[in-house]
C-alpha positions as CSV (number, residue, x, y, z in Angstrom):
1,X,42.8,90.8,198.4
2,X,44.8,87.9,196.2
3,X,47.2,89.6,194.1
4,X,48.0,88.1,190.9
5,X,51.2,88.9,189.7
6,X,52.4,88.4,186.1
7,X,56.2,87.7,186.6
8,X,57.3,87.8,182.6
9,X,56.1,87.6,178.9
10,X,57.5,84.0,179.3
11,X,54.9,82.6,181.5
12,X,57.3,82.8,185.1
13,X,55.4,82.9,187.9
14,X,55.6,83.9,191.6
15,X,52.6,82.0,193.1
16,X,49.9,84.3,194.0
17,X,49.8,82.7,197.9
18,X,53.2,84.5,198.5
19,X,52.0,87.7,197.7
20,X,48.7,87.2,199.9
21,X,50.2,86.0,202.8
22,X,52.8,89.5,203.1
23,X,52.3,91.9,205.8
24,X,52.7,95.4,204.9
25,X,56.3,95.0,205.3
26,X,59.1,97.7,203.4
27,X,61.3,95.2,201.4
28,X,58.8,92.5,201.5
29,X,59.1,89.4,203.3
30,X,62.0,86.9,202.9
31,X,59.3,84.5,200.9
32,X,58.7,87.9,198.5
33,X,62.4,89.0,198.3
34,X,63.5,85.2,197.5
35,X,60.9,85.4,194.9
36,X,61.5,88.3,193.1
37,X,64.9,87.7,192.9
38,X,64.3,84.0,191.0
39,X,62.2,86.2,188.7
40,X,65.1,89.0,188.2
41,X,67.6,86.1,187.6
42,X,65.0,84.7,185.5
43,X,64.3,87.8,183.6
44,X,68.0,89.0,183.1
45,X,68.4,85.7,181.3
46,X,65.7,86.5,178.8
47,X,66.8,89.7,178.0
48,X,70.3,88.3,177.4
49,X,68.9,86.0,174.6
50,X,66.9,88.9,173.2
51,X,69.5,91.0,173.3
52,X,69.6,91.2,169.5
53,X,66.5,93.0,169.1
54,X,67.4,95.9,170.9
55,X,68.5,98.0,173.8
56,X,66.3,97.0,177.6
57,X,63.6,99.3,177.7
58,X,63.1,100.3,174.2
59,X,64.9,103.3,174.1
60,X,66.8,104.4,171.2
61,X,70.0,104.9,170.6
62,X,69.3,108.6,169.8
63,X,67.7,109.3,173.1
64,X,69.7,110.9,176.0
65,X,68.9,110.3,179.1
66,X,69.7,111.1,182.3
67,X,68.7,110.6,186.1
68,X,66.8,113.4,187.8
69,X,68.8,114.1,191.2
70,X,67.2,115.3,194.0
71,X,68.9,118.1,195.1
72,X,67.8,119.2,191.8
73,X,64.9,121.6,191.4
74,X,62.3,120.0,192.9
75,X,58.7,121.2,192.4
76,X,56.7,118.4,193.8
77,X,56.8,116.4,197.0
78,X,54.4,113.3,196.7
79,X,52.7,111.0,199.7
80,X,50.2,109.1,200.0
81,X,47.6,109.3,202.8
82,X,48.3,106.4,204.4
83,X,49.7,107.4,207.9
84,X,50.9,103.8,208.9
85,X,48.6,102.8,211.8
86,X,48.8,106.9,212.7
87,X,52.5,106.2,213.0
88,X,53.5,108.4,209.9
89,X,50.8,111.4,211.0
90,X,53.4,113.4,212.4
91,X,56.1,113.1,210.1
92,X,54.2,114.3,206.8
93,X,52.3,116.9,208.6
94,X,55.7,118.5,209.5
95,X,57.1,118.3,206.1
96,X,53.6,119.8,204.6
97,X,53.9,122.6,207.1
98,X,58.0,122.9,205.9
99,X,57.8,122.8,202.4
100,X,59.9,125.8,200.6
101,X,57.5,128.4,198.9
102,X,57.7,127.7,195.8
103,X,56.9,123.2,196.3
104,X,53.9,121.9,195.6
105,X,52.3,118.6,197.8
106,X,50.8,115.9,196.1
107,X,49.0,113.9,198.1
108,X,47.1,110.7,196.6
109,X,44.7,108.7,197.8
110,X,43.3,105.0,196.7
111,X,39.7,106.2,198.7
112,X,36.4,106.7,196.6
113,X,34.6,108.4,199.9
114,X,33.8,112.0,199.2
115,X,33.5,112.9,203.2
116,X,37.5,111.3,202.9
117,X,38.4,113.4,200.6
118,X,37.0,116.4,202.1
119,X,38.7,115.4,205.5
120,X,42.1,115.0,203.6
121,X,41.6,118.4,202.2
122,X,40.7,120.2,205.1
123,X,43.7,118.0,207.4
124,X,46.4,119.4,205.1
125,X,45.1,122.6,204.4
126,X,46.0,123.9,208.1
127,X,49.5,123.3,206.9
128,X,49.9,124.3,203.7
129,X,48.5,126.9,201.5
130,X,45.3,125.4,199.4
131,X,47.0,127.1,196.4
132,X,49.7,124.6,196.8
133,X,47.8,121.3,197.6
134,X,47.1,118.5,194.8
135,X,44.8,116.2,196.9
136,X,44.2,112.7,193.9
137,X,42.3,110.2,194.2
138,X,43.7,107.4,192.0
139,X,43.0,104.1,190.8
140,X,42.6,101.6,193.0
141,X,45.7,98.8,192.7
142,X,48.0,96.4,195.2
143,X,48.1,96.4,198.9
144,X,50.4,99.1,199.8
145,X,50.9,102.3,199.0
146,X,52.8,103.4,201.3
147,X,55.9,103.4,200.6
148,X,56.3,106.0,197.8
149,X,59.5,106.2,197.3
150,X,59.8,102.3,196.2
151,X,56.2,102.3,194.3
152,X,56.0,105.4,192.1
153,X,57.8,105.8,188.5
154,X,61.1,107.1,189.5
155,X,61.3,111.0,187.3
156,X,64.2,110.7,184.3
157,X,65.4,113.3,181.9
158,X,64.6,112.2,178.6
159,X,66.0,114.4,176.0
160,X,65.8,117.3,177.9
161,X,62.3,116.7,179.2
162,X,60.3,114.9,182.0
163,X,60.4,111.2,181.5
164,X,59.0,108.2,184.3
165,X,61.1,105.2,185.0
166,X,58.5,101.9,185.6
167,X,59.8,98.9,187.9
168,X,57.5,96.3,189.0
169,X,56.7,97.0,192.8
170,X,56.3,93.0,194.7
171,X,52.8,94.9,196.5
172,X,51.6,95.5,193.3
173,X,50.5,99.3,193.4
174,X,51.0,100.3,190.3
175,X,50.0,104.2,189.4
176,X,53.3,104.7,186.7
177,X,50.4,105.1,184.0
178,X,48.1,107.5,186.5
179,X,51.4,110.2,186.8
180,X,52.3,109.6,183.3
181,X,49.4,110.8,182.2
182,X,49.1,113.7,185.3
183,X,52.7,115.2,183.7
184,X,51.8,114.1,180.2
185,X,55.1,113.0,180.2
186,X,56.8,109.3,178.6
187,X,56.6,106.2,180.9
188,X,59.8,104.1,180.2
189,X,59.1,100.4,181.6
190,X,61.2,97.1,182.5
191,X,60.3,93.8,183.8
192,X,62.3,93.8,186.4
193,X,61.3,94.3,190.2
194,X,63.3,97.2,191.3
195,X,62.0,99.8,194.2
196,X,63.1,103.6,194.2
197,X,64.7,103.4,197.5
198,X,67.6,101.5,196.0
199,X,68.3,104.5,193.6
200,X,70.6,107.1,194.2
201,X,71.9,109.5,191.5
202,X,74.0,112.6,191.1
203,X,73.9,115.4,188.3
204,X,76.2,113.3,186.1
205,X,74.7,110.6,185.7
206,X,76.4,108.7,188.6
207,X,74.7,105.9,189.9
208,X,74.3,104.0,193.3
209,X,72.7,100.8,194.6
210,X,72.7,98.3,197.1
211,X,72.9,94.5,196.2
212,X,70.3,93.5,198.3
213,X,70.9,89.7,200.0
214,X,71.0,90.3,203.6
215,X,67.2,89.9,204.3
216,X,66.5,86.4,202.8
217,X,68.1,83.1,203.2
218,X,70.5,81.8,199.8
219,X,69.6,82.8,196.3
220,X,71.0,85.7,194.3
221,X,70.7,89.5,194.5
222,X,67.4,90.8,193.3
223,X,69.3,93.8,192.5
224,X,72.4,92.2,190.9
225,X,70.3,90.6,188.6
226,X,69.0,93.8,187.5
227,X,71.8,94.3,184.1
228,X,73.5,97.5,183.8
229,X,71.9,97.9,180.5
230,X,68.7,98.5,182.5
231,X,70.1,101.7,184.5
232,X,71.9,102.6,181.4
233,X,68.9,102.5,179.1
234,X,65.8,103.4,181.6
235,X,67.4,105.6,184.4
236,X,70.0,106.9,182.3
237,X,72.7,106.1,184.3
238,X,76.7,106.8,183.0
239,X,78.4,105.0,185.7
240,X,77.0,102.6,188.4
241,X,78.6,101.5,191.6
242,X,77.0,98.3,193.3
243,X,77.6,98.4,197.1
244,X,77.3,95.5,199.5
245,X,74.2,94.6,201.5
246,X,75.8,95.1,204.8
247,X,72.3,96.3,206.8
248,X,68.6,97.3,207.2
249,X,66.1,96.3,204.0
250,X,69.3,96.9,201.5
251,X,68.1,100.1,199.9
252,X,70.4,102.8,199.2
253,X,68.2,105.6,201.0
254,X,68.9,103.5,204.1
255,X,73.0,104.0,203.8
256,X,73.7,106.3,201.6
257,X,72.9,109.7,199.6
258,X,74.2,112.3,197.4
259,X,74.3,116.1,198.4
260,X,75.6,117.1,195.5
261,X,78.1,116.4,192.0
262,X,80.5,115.3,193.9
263,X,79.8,114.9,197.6
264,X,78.2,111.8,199.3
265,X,76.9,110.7,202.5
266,X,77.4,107.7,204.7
267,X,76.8,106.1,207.8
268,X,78.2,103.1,206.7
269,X,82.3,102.8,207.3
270,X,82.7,99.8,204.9
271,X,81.2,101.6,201.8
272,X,84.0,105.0,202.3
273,X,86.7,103.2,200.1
274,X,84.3,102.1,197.5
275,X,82.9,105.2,197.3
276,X,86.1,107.6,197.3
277,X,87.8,105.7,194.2
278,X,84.3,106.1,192.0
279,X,85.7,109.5,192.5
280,X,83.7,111.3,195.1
281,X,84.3,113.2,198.6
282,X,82.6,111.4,201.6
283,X,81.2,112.6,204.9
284,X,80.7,110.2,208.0
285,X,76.9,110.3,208.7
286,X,76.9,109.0,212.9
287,X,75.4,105.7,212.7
288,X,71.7,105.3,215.0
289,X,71.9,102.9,217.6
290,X,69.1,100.8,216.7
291,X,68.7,98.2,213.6
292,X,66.9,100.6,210.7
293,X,67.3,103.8,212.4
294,X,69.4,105.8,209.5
295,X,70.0,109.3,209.3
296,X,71.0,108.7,205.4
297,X,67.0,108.8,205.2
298,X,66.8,112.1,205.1
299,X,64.7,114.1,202.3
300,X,66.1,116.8,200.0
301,X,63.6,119.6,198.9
302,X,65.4,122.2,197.1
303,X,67.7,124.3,200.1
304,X,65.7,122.7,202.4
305,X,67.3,118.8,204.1
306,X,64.8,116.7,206.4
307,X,65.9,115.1,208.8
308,X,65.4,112.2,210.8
309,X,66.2,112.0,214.3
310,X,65.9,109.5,217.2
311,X,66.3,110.7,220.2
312,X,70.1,109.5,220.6
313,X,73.3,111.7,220.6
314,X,73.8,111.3,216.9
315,X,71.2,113.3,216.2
316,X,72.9,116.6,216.5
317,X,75.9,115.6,214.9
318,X,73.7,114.8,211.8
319,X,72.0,118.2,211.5
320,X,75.4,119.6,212.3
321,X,76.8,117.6,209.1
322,X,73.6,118.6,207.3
323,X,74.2,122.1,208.0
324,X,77.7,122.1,207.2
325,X,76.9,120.7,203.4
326,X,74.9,124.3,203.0
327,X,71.1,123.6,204.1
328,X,68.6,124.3,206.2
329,X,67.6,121.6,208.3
330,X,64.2,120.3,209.3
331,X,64.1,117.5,212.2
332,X,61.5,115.1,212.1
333,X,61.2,112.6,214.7
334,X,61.5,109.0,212.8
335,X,62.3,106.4,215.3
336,X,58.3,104.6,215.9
337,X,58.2,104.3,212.6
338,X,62.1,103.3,211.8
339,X,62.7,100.3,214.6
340,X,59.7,98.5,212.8
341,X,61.5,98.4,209.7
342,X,59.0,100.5,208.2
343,X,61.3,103.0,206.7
344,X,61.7,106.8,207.2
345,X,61.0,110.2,205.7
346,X,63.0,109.5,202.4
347,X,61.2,105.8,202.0
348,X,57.5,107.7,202.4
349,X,57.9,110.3,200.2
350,X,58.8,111.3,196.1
351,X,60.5,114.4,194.4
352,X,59.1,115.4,191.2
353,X,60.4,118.3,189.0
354,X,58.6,121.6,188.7
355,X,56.5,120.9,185.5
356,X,53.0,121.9,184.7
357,X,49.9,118.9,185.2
358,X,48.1,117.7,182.0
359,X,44.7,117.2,181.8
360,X,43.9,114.0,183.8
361,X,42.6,111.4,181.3
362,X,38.8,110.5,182.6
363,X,38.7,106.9,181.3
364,X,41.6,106.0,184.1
365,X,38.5,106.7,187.0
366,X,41.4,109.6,188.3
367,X,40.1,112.9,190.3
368,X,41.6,115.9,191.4
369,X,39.9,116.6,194.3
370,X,41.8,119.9,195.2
């Protein structure tokens, strides 16, 4: 499939070929990366000659906004059905099967078969209580879906209620409108490629993100392009700390994570000082032993922490740690899918709040198929 990518009301273009020629990899090749970062260079520049008609994003300056954490109240976990080759089977079984009482599973699917569908039911159902299971089929878009953490609107706080945060995702699955429209909720867009992986936010509006450079050769940080105003005006960010690109993809997911107000997570030395003077209390995650093996990658779903392991001697230490910060821990083994640089449990999976669906709109081709 040739995937045509509009790069900005301005008539910037990444060509088409780069896009065809990706394998499904998380963080996109280096031709990807080194293109979406010449558009986010590209795009900041526009919006600082626009500047005078308005905030980024459209939002007023009335609105308050703020970023949903995810050791908030979480009502939904959302996956795809894409296991990864088989690779990811495992893992989102396990967290189906986990899932406090009172979460919900989402699990959305691209497919138009009907036998599918009633496979995907029936395959989830052993684990999970049919009263609790969303099985979607949505509309068909981009090459990868994967990856949900980095391709589905990020959930904000809009004046007290549900709001979406759109980025442009480089694979080009795009379902922002298909779950505004589930919640019935505001979909607040920017032009700027930007994946959920590299967002990490506390209950005050504290902000973190990795400047990712590591993985392609010169240029600029896709993610430095990205101005403040941005998190400021869509995520609803009070404070943002930008950390160095030391390893993995560069998302934050990958090095870091929030437990709470005022405690943070790390396996990554170089990021404690950093992190301690934007005034918050750090824990030493161990660090894995192979190149993208991260127990940062864990998920959060309410008092309930899953987490990755490996195999290696760290990973007791981490669900000791875990343990330690008040949750119960879940271990899910990570590393086929982790050495590949395919991501973990965090990178595959999305937390939504616990809000009521809306009546599905039918001209969007959606179906709730359980």
């Amino acid at each position: 499939m040739i995937l045509k990518t509009l790069l900005s009301v301005c008539t910037l273009f990444v060509s088409a070929s780069v896009f065809a020629q990706a394998l499904p990899v998380q963080g996109g090749t280096p031709e990807i990366l080194k293109a979406i970062a010449e558009h986010n260079v590209q795009q900041a520049k526009l919006d600082q000659e626009q500047k005078l008609l308005g905030p980024i994003g459209g939002a007023r300056s009335t609105d308050v906004l703020a970023p949903f954490y995810e050791y908030d109240k979480t009502g939904y976990v959302v996956f795809s059905d894409d296991d990864f080759y088989g690779i990811a089977r495992d893992m989102k079984m396990t967290i189906a099967k986990n899932l406090p009482a009172e979460t919900h599973l989402i699990v959305y699917t691209q497919s138009t078969n009907k036998s599918y569908h009633k496979q995907l039911v029936g395959e989830y159902s052993q684990y999970i209580d049919s009263s609790r299971l969303h099985v979607l089929q949505i509309p068909q878009s981009g090459s990868n879906d994967f990856w949900s953490r980095d391709n589905l609107p990020l959930p904000i706080w809009k004046n007290g209620k549900l709001a979406l945060a759109d980025a442009r995702y480089y694979y080009n699955f795009e379902p922002d409108a298909f779950f505004g429209q589930l919640f019935g909720v505001d979909v607040m867009k920017h032009n700027y490629f930007y994946e959920g992986g590299n967002f990490m936010a506390n209950g005050r509006g504290d902000c973190l993100a990795v400047m990712r450079k590591k993985a392609y050769p010169g240029g600029v940080s896709d993610t430095a392009a990205i101005p403040d105003d941005v998190f400021k005006n869509i995520y609803g960010c009070k404070t943002l700390t930008r950390l160095k690109h030391l390893k993995g993809i560069g998302h934050a997911d990958e090095v870091v994570k929030f437990m709470s107000d005022t405690v943070v997570v790390t396996d990554t030395q170089e990021y404690v000082a950093t992190l301690e003077k934007a005034g918050f209390t750090v824990y030493m995650l161990p660090e894995a032993k192979v190149d993208y093996e991260t127990y940062a990658n864990s998920l959060i779903v309410n008092d309930v922490v899953f987490v990755p392991t490996f195999s290696e001697s760290g990973d007791q230490k981490a669900v000791d740690l875990y343990t330690k910060l008040g949750f119960k821990v879940v271990t899910i083994p990570t590393g086929e899918l982790a050495v590949q640089g395919q991501g973990g449990i965090h990178c595959i999976t999305m937390n939504y709040p616990p809000i009521p669906f809306q009546n599905i709109v039918s001209a969007m081709n959606a179906k709730v198929i359980q």
